[in-house]
C-alpha positions in Angstrom: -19.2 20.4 33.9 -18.3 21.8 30.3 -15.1 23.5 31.7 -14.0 20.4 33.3 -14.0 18.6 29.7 -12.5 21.9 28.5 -9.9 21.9 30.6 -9.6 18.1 29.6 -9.4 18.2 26.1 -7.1 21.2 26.1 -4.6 18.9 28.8 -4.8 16.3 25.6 -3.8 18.3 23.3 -0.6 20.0 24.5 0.5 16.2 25.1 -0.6 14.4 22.0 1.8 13.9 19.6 1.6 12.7 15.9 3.8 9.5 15.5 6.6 10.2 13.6 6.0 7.0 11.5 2.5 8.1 10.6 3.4 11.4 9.8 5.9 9.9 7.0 3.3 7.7 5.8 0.8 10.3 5.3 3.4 12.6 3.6 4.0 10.3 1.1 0.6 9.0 0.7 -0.6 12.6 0.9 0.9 13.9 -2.2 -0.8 14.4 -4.8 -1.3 11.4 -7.7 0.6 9.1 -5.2 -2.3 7.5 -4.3 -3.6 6.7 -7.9 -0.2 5.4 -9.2 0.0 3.0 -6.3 -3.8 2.0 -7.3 -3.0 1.7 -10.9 0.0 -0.7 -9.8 -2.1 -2.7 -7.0 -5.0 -2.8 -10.1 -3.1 -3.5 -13.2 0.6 -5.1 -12.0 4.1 -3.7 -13.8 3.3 -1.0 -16.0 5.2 1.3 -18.4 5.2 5.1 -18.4 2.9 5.3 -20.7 0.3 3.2 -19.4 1.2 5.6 -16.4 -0.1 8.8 -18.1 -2.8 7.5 -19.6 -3.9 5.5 -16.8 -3.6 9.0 -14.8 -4.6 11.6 -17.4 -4.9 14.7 -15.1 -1.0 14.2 -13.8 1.4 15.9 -16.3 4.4 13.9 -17.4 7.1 15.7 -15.3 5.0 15.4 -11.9 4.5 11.8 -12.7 8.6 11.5 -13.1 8.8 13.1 -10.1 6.4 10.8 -7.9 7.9 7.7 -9.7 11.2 8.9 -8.7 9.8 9.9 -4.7 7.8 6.3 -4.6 11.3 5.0 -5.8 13.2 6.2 -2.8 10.5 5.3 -0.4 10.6 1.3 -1.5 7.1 1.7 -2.8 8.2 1.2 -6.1 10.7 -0.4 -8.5 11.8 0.9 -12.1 12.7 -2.3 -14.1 14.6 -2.1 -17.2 14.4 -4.9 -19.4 18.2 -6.5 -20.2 17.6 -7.1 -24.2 15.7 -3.6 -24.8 15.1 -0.7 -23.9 11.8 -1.8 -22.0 11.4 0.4 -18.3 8.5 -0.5 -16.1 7.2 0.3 -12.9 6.3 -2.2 -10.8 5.3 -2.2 -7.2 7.9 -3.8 -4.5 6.7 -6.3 -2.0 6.4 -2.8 0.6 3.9 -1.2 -2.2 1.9 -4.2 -2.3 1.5 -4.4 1.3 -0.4 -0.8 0.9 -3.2 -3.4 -0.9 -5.9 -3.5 2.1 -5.3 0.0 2.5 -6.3 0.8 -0.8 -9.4 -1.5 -0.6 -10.4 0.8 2.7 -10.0 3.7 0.8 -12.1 2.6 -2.0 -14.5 1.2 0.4 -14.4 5.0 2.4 -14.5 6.8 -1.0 -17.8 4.5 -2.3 -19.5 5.4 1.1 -19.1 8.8 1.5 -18.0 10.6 -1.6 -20.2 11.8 -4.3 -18.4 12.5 -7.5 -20.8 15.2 -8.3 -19.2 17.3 -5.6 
């Protein structure tokens, strides 16, 4: 009986395939700090850089320019400059706020399961 569900599992696995789509999401979501800048946005709305770094201590300034740039080119989110200054903020586009229930399952997950002593 075991080799039968052996035999089973191992005919699933050479034809399961990861959806491209999903695969995309999770390599942007999967980086590193991504997650907590989308948060911080979702959380606090438009923010400027600064806000940014303090709001994520642990991610240096030049990763942080980096995953603002990559969250840029996925339509996560949008840099704003302000017209009559010098003003930039970040601000999540109608695609980053859509990642909302997301991050509630996440936090929901995360206040289950994780222990921050670990």
């Amino acid at each position: 009986m075991s080799i039968v569900k052996e035999n089973a599992i191992s005919d699933c696995q050479e034809t399961f395939q990861i959806c491209p789509k999903f695969e995309k999401t999770f390599s942007i979501l999967g980086k590193k700090w991504n997650g907590l800048i989308i948060d911080v946005l979702l959380e606090g709305g438009a923010q400027r850089f600064k806000h940014l770094v303090h709001s994520v201590p642990k991610c240096s300034d030049r990763v942080l320019v980096e995953r603002l740039k990559e969250l840029e080119q996925a339509g996560i989110v949008a840099r704003i400059t302000s017209a009559d200054s010098s003003l930039i903020e970040y601000q999540l586009t109608e695609k980053g706020e859509s990642l909302a229930p997301v991050m509630n399952a996440v936090h929901n997950w995360s206040d289950q399961w994780c222990d921050t002593n670990d």
